[in-house]
N, C-alpha and C positions, 0 to 999 in steps of 0.2 A: 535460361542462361543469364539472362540480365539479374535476376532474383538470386545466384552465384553470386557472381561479379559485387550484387551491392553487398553480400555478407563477408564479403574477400575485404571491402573496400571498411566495412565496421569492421570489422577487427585489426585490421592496421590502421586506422585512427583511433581505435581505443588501445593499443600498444604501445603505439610508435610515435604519432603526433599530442600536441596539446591540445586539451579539451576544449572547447568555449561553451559557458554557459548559456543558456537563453535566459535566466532570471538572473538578477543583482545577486552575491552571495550576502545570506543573512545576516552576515557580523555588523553589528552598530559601531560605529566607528568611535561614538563616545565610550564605549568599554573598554579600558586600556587594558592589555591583557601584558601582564609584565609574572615570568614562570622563572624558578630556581632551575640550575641544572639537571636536577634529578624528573623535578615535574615536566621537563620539555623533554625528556627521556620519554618519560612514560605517556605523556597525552601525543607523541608523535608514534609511538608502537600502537597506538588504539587507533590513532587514524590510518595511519597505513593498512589495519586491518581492513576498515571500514573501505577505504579504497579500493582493497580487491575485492569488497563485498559488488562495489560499483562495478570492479570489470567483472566478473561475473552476472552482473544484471544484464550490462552491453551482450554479452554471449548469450545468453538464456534467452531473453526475448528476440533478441537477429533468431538464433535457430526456432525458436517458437514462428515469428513469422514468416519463416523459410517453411517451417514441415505443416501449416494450415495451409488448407485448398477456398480458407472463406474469405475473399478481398475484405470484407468490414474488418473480420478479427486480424487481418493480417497490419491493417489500416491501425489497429489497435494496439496491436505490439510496436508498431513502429514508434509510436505517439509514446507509450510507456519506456521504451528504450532513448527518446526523445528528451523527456524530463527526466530520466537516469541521467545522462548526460549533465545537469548540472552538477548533482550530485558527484560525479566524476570531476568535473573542475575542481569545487569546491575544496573535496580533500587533497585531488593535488596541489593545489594552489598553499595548502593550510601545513602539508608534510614539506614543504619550500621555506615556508615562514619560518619553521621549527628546527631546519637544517638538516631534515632527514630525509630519503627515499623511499620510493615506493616496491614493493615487493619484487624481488629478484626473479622469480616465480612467477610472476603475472601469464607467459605466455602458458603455463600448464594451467592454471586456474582456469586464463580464457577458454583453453582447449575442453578442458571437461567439463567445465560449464557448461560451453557448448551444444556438446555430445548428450548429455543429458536434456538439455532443451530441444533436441532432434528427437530424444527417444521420447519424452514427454507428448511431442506434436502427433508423433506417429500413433501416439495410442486413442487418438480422435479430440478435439476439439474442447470438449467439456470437460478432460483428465487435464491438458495443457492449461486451463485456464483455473483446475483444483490445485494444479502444479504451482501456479501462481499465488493464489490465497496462500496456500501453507510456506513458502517461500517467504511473502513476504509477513506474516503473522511470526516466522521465527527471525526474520531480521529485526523488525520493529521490537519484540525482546531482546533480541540481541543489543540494539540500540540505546535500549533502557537502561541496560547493565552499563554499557559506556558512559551514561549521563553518569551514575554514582561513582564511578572508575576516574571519572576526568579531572582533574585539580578543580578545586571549587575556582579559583581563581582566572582560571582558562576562559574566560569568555566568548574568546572568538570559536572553538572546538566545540562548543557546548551549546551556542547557537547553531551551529551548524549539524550538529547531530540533531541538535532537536526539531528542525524544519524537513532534515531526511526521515524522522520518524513518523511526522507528520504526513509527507508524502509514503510513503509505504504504506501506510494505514489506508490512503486511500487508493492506493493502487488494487487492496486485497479488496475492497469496497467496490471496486470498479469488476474486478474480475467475477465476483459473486453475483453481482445484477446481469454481467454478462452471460450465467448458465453454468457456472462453474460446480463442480461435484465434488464432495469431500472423497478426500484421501484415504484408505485404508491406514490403519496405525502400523504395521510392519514399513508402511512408504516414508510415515510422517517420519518414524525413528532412523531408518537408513540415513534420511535426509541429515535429521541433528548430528549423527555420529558423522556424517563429511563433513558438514559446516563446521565441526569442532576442530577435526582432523585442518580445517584449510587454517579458522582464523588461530589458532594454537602456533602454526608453523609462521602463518605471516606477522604475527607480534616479533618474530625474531627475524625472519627471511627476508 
């Protein structure tokens, strides 16, 4: 029940409350970041993406550590959904600056996130933590696209992706030492065609 209760309690702080990170955000504060209209248009629709990519990671790893039966690995997702959490700040804090919001839709992204990180856990241990590599192997591409996508000018959005790309990389690093098994290719592409399906919709939603 307790192990409910704290997945109850993640997801209404990653909905409903502000984030606080545990790390400084990466922006240098000598990079003035000064954007036209149009580029604060557009470097706020990538971050907003990115955002939901972050409440999606809160949902995936709470239900990963919910559906393991192994206190380390569960010790594990927590910690990873832990440093997610800046990441979470981060772009909210950055879709503020730029005078935009964050996806209208967050609660359904949480939601099937979720559900897929349930289904993930339930298929044993080593699939949840394959689950994880390929996750985050197509964020960190995803990421990369954003770096070319962002106004060169943007600074502060550009630092900040590139420290979450950083951390992703080594989250898939992390999951692979832990025992992690590759994905079947029918899993890997199901996955890209929803992540297209989410961040397509949340560039506008």
């Amino acid at each position: 029940m307790d192990r409910f209760l704290g997945a109850a309690d993640s997801a209404l702080r990653t909905l409903f409350a502000k984030p606080h990170a545990g790390r400084p955000c990466p922006v240098v504060p000598a990079d003035e970041t000064r954007l036209q209209e149009r580029e604060m248009r557009q470097a706020a629709a990538l971050m907003r993406v990115n955002h939901v990519g972050e409440v999606c990671a809160q949902a995936l790893y709470t239900a990963q550590a919910l559906g393991t039966r192994d206190p380390a690995l569960r010790r594990h997702f927590e910690r990873a959904a832990d440093e997610e959490t800046d990441h979470l700040a981060w772009t909210a804090e950055r879709l503020q600056e730029l005078g935009d919001r964050p996806s209208l839709l967050n609660p359904l992204w949480y939601a099937g996130a979720f559900a897929i990180g349930l289904v993930a856990g339930r298929l044993g241990d080593r699939v949840s933590l394959g689950f994880v590599v390929e996750t985050e192997r197509q964020v960190e591409a995803h990421l990369e696209t954003h770096m070319r996508r962002l106004p060169p000018g943007d600074h502060a959005s550009r630092a900040i992706v590139a420290q979450m790309k950083d951390d992703e990389a080594a989250h898939a690093g992390q999951a692979l030492a832990a025992g992690a098994v590759e994905l079947p290719a029918p899993a890997r592409a199901l996955m890209r065609a929803a992540a297209k399906v989410m961040t397509t919709t949340a560039h506008y939603i």
